[in-house]
C-alpha positions in Angstrom: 136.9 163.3 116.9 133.6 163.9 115.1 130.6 162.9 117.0 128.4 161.0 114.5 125.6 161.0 116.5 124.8 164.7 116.6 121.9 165.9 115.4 121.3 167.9 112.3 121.4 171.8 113.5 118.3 173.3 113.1 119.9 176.5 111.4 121.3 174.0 108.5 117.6 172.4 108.1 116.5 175.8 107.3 119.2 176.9 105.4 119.5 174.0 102.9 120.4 175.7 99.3 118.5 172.2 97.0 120.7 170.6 94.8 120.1 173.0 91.9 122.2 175.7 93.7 124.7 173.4 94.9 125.4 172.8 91.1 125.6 176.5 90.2 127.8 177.1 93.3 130.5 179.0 91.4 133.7 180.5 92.0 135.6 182.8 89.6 139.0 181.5 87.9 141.8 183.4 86.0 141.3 180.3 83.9 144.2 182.9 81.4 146.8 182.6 84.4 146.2 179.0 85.0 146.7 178.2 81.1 150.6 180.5 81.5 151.2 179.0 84.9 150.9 175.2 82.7 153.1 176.7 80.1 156.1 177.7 81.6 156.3 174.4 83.4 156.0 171.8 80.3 152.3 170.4 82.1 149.5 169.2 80.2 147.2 171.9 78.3 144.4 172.9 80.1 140.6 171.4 77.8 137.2 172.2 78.4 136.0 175.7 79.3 139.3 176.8 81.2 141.0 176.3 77.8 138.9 179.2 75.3 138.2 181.7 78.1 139.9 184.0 80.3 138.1 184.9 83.1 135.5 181.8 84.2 132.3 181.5 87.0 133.8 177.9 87.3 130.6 176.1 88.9 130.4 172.3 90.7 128.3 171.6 87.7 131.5 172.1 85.4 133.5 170.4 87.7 131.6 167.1 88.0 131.7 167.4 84.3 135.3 166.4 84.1 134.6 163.9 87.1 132.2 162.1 84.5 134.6 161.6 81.8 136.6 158.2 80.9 139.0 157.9 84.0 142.3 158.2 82.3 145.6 160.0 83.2 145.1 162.5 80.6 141.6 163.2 82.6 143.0 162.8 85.8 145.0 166.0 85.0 142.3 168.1 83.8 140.2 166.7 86.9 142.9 168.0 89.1 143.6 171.4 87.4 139.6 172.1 87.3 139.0 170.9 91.3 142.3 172.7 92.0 141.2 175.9 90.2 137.6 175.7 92.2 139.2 174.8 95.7 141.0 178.5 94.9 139.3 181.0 93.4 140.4 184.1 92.4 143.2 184.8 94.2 145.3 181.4 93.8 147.2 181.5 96.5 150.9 179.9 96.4 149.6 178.3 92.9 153.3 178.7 91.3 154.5 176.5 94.5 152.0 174.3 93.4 152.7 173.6 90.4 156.3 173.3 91.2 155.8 170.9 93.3 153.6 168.7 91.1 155.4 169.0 87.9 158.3 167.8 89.7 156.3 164.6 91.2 154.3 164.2 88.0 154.4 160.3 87.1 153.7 159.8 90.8 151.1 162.3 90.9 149.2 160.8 87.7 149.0 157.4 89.4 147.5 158.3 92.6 145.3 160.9 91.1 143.8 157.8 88.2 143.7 155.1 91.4 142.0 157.8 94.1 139.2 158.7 91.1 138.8 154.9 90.5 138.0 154.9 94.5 135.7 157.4 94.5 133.9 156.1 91.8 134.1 152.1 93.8 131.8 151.3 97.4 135.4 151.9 99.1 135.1 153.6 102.5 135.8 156.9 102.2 138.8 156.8 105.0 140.4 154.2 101.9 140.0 156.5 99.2 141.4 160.0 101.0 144.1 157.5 102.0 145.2 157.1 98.8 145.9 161.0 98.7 146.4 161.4 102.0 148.8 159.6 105.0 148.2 158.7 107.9 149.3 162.1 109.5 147.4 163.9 107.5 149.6 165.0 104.9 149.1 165.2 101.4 150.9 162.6 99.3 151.3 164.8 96.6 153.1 168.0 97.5 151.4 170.9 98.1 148.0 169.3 97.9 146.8 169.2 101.0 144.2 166.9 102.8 141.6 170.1 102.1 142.2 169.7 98.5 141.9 166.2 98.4 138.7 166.2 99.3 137.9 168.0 97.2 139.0 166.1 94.2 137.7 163.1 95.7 134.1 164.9 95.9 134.5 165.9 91.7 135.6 162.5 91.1 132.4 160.7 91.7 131.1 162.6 88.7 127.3 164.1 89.1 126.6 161.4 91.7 122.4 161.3 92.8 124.0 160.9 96.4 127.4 162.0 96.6 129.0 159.7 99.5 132.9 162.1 99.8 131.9 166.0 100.5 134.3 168.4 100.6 136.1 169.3 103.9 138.1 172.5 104.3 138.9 174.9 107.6 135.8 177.0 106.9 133.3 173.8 107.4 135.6 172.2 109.9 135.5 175.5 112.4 131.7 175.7 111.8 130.8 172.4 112.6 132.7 173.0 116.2 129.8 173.8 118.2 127.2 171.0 117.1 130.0 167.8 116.4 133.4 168.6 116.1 134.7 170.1 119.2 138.2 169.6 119.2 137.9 170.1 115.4 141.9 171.2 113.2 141.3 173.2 110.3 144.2 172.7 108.2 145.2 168.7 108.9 142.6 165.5 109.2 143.6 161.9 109.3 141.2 159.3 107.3 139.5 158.1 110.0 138.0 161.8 110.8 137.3 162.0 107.1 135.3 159.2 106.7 133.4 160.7 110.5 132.7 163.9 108.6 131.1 162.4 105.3 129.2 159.9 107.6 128.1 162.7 109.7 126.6 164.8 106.6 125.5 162.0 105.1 123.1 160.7 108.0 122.3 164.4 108.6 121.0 164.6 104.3 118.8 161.6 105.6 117.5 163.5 108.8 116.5 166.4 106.3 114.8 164.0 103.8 112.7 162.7 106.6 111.7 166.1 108.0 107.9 166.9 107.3 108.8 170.4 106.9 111.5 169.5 103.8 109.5 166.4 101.7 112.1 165.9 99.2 115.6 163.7 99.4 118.2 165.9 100.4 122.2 165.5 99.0 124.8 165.4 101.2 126.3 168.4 99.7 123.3 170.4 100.0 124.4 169.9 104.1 127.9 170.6 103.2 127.4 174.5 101.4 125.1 175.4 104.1 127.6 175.0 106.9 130.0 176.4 104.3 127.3 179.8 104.2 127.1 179.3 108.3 127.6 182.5 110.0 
């Protein structure tokens, strides 16, 4: 379990990126492979930037772009192809499994994708809304996307949030946080309840920062969240 009461590393209070390179945080997309990967299996077109270009710096900017738009299923998809794409980067690993797997669970993947967006977008706990994507066990609802991926999505969804409240969580950022609050931390599998300890963690720790003489500005949470990411 996460210790919430740690306190922010010093290394991270130093390191803190400011929220203008959080939203040019990029990663590069075969946004060209993605659009024949949506092809061959019937799913909906790709819009936006990943539709007229080939190869894309996709940035969180871009992303929270979709996350602002009219929460509909059509969006929904486009929100999950654009966090998706941005979760993998270049080398999109396992994407035709995928996108197998979620064109064969497509109604069912529409509805919890719309209802987990309309969570993150609501004051629900955060331990509610990964639940929607996530079980109990860990395990994503929709196949082959994971609790890792979820988060992401659930982070996009809240659109370009002042304070985002759900941070993304993957094996990078949960092996980094090991030495200062997490342990006994997994890095592939994480039940609600340690979700919702994680954002509350980075989340009190973007208020430490705020309050440091040495900062004098309000910190985002995900400001705290790409600098354990960048944590050698």
């Amino acid at each position: 379990m996460i210790n919430e009461d740690a306190r922010l590393p010093q290394d991270i209070l130093h390191e803190l990126p400011g929220s203008n390179a959080v939203m040019k945080h990029g990663v590069a997309v075969d946004a060209a492979r993605w659009r024949a990967e949506l092809s061959k299996r019937g799913l909906p077109e790709l819009t936006g930037m990943l539709r007229s270009l080939d190869k894309v710096s996709l940035t969180r900017r871009d992303v929270f772009e979709i996350g602002d738009r009219e929460r509909t299923a059509e969006n929904a998809f486009q929100l999950f192809y654009y966090s998706l794409s941005w979760g993998l980067g270049p080398k999109v690993p396992r994407l035709h499994h995928r996108l197998d797997n979620f064109a064969s669970h497509r109604e069912e993947a529409s509805e919890l994708l719309v209802s987990a967006w309309n969570a993150a977008r609501s004051e629900e706990f955060a331990k509610d809304a990964f639940s929607i994507l996530t079980t109990e066990d860990g395990a994503g609802r929709i196949p082959w996307f994971g609790p890792a991926f979820s988060t992401k999505f659930l982070y996009f969804a809240q659109g370009a949030a002042a304070q985002p409240k759900l941070l993304s969580l993957d094996r990078d950022i949960a092996a980094n946080l090991a030495r200062d609050a997490w342990p006994d931390a997994t890095t592939d599998v994480w039940v609600p309840e340690v979700y919702e300890q994680y954002c509350t963690l980075l989340t009190e720790w973007a208020d430490e920062a705020s309050q440091d003489s040495s900062v004098d500005r309000t910190v985002r949470a995900d400001e705290i969240e790409l600098a354990i990411t960048r944590r050698a």
